[in-house]
N, C-alpha and C positions, 0 to 999 in steps of 0.2 A: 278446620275450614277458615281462608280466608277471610279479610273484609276489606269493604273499601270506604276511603274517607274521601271527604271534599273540602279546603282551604281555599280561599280566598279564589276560589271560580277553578281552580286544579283538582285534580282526583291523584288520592295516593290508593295503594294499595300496602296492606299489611297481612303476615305472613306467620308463620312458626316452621322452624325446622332446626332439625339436631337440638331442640329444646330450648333454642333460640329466637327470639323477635326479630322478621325482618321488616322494611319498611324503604319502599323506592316512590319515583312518578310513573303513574298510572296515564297520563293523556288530561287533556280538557275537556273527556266527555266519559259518561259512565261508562260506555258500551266497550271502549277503547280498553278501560279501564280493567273491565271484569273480561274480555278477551287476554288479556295480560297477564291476572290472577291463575285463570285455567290456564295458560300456559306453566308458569308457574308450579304450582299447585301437578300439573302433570310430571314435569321434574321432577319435583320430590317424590310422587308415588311411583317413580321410573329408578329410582335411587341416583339421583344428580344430584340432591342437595350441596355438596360440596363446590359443586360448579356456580354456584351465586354470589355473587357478592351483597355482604354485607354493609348498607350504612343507612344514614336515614338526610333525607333532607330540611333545613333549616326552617321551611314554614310549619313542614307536617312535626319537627323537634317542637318549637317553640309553641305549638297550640299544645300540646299533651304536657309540659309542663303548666302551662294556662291551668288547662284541666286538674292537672293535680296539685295546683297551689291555690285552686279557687273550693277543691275541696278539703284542703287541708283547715283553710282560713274562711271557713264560711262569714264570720261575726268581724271580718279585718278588709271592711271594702281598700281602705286605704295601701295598704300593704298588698294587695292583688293590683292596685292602679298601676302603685311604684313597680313592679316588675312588669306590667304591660306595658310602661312607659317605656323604660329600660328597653324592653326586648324593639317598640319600634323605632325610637331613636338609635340602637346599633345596626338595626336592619337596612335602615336609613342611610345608615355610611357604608355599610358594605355592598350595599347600592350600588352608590356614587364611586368609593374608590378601591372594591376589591369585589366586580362583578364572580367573577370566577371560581368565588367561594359559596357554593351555595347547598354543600356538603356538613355538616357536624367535624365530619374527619378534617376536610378541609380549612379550618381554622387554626392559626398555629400564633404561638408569643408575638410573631411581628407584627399581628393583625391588630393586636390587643393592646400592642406600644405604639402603633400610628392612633390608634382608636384616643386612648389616655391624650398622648400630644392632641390631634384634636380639641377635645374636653377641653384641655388645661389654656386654649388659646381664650376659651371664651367666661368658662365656667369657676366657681371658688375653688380651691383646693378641696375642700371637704364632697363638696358636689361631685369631683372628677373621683377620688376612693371610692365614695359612696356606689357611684356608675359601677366602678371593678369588682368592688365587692360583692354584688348584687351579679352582677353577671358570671363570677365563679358560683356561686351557690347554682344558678340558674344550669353550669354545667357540669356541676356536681350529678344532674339528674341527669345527666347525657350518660356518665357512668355509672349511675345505679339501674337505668336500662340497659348498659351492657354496649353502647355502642362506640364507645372510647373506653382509652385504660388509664388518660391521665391528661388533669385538668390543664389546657395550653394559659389560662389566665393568671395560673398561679407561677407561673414565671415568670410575672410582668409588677416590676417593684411598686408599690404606691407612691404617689409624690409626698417628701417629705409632711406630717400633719404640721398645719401654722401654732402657734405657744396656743394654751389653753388654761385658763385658772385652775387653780390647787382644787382637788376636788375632795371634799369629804371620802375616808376609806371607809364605806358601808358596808356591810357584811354582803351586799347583792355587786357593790363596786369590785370588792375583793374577789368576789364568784365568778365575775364578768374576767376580771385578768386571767384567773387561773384556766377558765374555757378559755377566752384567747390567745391562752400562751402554749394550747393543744392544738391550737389550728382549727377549732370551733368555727362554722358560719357565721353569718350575719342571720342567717333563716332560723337557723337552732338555736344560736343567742337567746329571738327574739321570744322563740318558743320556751325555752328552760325560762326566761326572766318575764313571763308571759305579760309581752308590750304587744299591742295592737297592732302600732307600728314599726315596720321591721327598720325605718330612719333613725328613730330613736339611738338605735343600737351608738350611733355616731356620737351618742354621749362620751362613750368608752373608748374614743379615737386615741387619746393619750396611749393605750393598751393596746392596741388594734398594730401588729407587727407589719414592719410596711412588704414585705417578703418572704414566701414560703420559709429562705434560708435561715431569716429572724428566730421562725415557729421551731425549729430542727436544732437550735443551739441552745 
């Protein structure tokens, strides 16, 4: 059985078939909404599922990550801000200069290298990573839902980090390279060196590969 959700005054509707989660726009009113589902929903008991496309839209994405990083991080108010901040400051721009994407699939490398330029006219360097990195984790969970096969942000180089002081090599410093040097998050970082704050992580910039292709060599 279906269900339907509601985001910011929208109705989605969400689905299962072929063992898979689907997840589209339902209308701006319930009714609209749950006529859609029973359409739907007859499909699949008619054997059409194959006939649907699969993907998910950017508000109803972005709240179910909310959801599962607000229960991941029940005791980490701060770290649930920083990704709600993230996700409306990107929303924001894609707003303004890339209405057209309002898809998950729809997002690709150019979005995420206009995004960074962006950032980088106004914000530090460390600010503008930080934004990228946080935003790959964020569609990390786009693919552990199943509704991508591969992160577009991770093709988007970081801007060089600026010099940083000699840091002590601590047995958790050392820890920090060797996950970053596996293509570790920012998210899981925070969690294996269990920091409150997933910013923190930004200690470890020195380590922090500025591209996928860094991770891979």
């Amino acid at each position: 059985m279906g269900q339907i959700r509601k985001i910011n005054g929208i109705f989605y509707i969400e689905f299962h078939a072929r063992g898979l989660l689907y997840s589209q726009l339902g209308g701006k009113s319930k009714e609209e909404a749950q006529k859609l589902l029973e359409q739907v929903e007859g499909k699949i008991a008619a054997g059409e599922a194959l006939t649907i496309t699969r993907h998910i839209e950017l508000p109803d994405f972005f709240d179910r990550f909310m959801s599962d990083i607000k229960s991941q991080f029940p005791d980490h108010p701060v770290t649930v801000r920083r990704f709600a901040s993230t996700i409306k400051h990107f929303s924001i721009f894609l707003h303004d200069n890339f209405p057209q994407a309002g898809q998950l699939s729809q997002l690709t490398p150019a979005i995420f290298e206009s995004y960074k330029s962006c950032l980088a006219k106004t914000q530090k360097i460390k600010t503008v990573n930080l934004s990228i990195l946080l935003i790959r984790d964020i569609l990390d969970f786009g693919i552990k839902l199943g509704f991508i096969n591969d992160n577009p942000s991770l093709h988007v180089r970081l801007l060089p980090w600026p010099m940083a002081p000699q840091r002590r090599e601590s047995a958790r410093y050392i820890l920090a390279g060797q996950l970053l040097a596996q293509g570790v998050g920012l998210l899981k970082l925070a969690r294996l060196l269990k920091l409150s704050d997933i910013s923190r992580t930004v200690y470890f910039s020195p380590l922090i590969p500025l591209s996928r292709e860094d991770v891979n060599r």
